[in-house]
N, C-alpha and C positions, 0 to 999 in steps of 0.2 A: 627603364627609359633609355639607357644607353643601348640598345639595339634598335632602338628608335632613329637614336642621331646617324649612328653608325648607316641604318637603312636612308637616313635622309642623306647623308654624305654623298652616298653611292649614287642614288638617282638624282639628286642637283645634276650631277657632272654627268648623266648618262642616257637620262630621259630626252626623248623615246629612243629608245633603243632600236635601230635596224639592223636586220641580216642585209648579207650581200644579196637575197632575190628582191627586196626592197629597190634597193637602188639601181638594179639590173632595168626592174621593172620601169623606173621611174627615166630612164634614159632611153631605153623604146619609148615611151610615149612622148617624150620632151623630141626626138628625129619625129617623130610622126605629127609633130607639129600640135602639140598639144603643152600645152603650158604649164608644168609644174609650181605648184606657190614653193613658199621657200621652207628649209627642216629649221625651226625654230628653236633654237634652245637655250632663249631667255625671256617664253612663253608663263601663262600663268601658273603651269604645273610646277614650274621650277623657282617660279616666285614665291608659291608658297613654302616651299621648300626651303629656299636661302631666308626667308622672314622666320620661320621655325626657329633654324640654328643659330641665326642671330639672339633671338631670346633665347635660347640656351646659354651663349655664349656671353651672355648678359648678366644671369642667372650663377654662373660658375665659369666666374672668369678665372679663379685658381686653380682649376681640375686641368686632369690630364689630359682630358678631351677637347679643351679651351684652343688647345693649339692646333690642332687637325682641325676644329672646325673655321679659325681662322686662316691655315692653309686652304683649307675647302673650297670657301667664299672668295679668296683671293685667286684662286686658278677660274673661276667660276667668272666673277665679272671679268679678270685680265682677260681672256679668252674673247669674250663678247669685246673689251675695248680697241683687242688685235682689230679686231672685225672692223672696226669702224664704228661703235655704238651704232649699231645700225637698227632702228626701231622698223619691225614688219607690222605691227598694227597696236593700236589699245592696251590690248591683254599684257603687254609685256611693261606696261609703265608698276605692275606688282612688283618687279622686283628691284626697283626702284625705292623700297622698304629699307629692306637691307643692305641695297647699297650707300643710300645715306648714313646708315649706322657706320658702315664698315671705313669711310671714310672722318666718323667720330673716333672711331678705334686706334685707326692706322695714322691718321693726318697727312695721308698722300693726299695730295691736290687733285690726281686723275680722277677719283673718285668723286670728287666733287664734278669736275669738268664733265666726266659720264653723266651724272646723275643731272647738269645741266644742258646737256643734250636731250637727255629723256624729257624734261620739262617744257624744253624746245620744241619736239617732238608735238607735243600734247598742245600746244599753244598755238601751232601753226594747224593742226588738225583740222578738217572742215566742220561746220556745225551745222543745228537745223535753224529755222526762224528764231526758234528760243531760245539758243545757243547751247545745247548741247552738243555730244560730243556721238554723231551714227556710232555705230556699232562697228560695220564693216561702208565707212564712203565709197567705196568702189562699187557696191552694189548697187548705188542710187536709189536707197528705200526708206533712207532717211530711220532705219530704226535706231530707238532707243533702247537698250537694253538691261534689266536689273543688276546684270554680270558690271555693266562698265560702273555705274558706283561703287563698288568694290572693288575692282583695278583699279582704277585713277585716282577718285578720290582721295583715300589715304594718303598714298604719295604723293598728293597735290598740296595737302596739308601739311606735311609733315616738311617737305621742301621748302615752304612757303614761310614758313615758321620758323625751321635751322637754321635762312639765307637770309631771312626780313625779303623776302617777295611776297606779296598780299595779293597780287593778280593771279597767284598760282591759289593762294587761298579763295580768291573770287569767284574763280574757276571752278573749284570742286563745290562751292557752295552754291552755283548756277546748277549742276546739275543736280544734287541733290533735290532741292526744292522744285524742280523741275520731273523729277519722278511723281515726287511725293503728291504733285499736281495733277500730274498727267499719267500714271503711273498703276495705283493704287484700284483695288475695288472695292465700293464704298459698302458696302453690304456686311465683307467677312473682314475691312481691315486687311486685308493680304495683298500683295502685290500680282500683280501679272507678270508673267514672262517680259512684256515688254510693250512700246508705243510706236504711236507714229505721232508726233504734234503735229502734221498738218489736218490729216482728215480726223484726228481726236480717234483714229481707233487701236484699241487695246488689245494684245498678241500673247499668242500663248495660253495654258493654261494659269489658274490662280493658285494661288500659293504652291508653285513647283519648289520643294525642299530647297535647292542649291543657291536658285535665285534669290529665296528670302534670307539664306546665306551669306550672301553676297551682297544682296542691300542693308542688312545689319550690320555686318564687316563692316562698310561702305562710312555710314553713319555714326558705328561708332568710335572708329578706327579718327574719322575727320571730327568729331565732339572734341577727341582726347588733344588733337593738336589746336583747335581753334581759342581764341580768346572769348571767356564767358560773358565779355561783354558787350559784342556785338549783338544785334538786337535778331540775326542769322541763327546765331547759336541756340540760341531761347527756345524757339520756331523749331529748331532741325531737333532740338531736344526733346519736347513733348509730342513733336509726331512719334520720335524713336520711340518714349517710352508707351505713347499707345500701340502701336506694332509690337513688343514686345507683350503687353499685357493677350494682343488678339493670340501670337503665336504660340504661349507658353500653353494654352487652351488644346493643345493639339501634340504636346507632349503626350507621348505613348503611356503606359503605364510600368511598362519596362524602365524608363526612362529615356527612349531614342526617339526619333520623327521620323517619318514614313517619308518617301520618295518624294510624294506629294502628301501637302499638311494635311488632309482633308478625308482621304484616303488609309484609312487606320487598320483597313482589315489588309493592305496592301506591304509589300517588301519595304524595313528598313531601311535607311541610307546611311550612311555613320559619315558621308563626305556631309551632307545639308545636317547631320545632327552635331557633326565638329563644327562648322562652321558658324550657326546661330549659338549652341553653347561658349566657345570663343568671343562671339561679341559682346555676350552676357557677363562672362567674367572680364573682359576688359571693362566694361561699364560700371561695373561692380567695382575695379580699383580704381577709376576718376571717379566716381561720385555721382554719374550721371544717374544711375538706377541703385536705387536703395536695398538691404538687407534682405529684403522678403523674397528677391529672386535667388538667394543663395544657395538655397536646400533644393529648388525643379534643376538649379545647376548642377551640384553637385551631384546628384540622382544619377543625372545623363552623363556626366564625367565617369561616375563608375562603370553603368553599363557600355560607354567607349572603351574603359582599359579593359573590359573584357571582350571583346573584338580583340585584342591586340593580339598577333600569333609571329613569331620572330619577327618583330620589328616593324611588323606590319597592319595595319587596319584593315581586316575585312568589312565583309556586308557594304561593298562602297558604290554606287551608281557609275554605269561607264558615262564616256563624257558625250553632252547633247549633239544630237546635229543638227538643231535650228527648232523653231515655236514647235510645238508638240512633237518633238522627234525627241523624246527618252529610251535610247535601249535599253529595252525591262534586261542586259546582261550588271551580274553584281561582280565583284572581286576584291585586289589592293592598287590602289591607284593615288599616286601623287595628293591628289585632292582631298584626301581624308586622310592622311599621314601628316602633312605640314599643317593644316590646322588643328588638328586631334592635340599633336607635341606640342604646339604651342600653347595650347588650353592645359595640357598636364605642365607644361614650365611654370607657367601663370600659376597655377591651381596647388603647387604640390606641397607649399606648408600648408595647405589644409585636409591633407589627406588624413583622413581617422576621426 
């Protein structure tokens, strides 16, 4: 597993990586009057990245690695707080994770102040009628997307919970319940890609691996910080555990999940098979989901660590470019590294 952290070390602080014809590139077109967005790199690949080594660093806070990967983390937000916390869209409120941690660790104040920036961020966001949170507002399409329950959420939680802000928690409980409404296909149980609440139509294919991913992350990442006894909680609980019962259904026999759930005779994904394994063993240590999922977890834990090749996870889906644009390309990619390691932190007294 230490080639693991070691690999995550590296890409936190490095992801994406450009050559000089990148940015040769990128500066012709920006004189030709063409508009560059901005190089992100405190995007969701690095989120999940610094939430990884945070549970690591949880995990074995007396090893030797404890202290690099708390340099890691500390060059990693300081960086971004140089910047200005400067939020480019959604995606990046994930690492807003572990910066709340790291601010438990250190008890520097910035980290607080950052991570109430990012909550900021989120709060001024525009919404739809229903008050979620679009996907990309500049596009004026109003969608909602699986992925943003999984960015935000958690850290809405979890923030909301460390600081006593309930708005922050109100917030991620809007849009959860708001997927779950508007979201879902009724038939298979699985999620769509994504919505639109005004005209009620549903985007993307059904159950695309990453996105059920992501709204499991989502939900039960926001269970583990909420109060059991809001009457939200209940609600967000029993949809979770029926999604999970549709999902588990479509576990491979390997132990892994296909790109898409549905699609069995199709490519792997070890990024949507770390991801929905992950929510499983986190629900398994609140209590949210009982016993009997332990052994389809574990299965799939295995068949991940053997994907594992220096530190790396293969067999990984590259990343979407919008409702039905999966490049069928596979490799090692951020997205199935920080979740994988984190399910092996979570997971490793029960190995054997």
């Amino acid at each position: 597993m230490l080639e693991m952290v070691k690999e995550a070390e590296y890409e936190l602080l490095c992801y994406p990586e450009r050559n000089m014809g990148y940015y040769l590139k990128r500066a012709i077109k920006t004189i030709a009057g063409n508009n560059q967005g901005p190089i992100d790199k405190i995007s969701w690949p690095n989120g999940l990245l610094a939430k990884a080594l945070t549970d690591y660093y949880m995990k074995h806070r007396n090893s030797e690695e404890a202290g690099v990967i708390l340099s890691c983390l500390k060059k990693y937000f300081d960086r971004w707080i140089r910047w200005g916390c400067r939020m480019y869209c959604m995606d990046d409120a994930y690492s807003g994770m572990a910066l709340i941690d790291l601010h438990q660790i250190t008890g520097d104040e910035k980290y607080k102040k950052a991570a109430e920036a990012m909550a900021k961020y989120l709060f001024e966001h525009e919404t739809d009628e229903a008050g979620s949170l679009p996907y990309r507002p500049q596009q004026k399409n109003d969608y909602i997307l699986a992925d943003g329950i999984g960015l935000v959420c958690p850290f809405l939680c979890k923030y909301g919970t460390t600081y006593g802000d309930m708005s922050a928690v109100n917030l991620a409980v809007t849009q959860i319940q708001n997927f779950i409404s508007n979201g879902m296909d009724e038939k298979t149980g699985l999620p769509y890609h994504g919505y639109q609440y005004e005209s009620g139509v549903k985007y993307g294919i059904i159950g695309w691996g990453r996105a059920v991913g992501w709204l499991m992350i989502g939900m039960a990442e926001s269970l583990a910080y909420m109060e059991d006894t809001r009457p939200s909680y209940e609600i967000i609980k029993q949809a979770y555990r029926r999604m999970v019962d549709k999902v588990e259904a479509y576990q491979l026999e390997g132990g892994l999940y296909s790109w898409q759930l549905g699609a069995k005779e199709g490519p792997v994904d070890t990024s949507a098979t770390a991801m929905i394994l992950y929510a499983i063993a986190r629900s398994l240590d609140t209590k949210v989901l009982i016993g009997i999922h332990k052994s389809r977890m574990m299965r799939g834990r295995e068949a991940l660590w053997n994907s594992v090749k220096d530190g790396r996870i293969y067999g990984c889906l590259a990343e979407c470019q919008g409702f039905s644009m999966y490049p069928q390309i596979y490799g090692a990619y951020p997205w199935s590294l920080g979740p994988a390691l984190s399910l092996f932190v979570m997971t490793e007294e029960q190995e054997g």
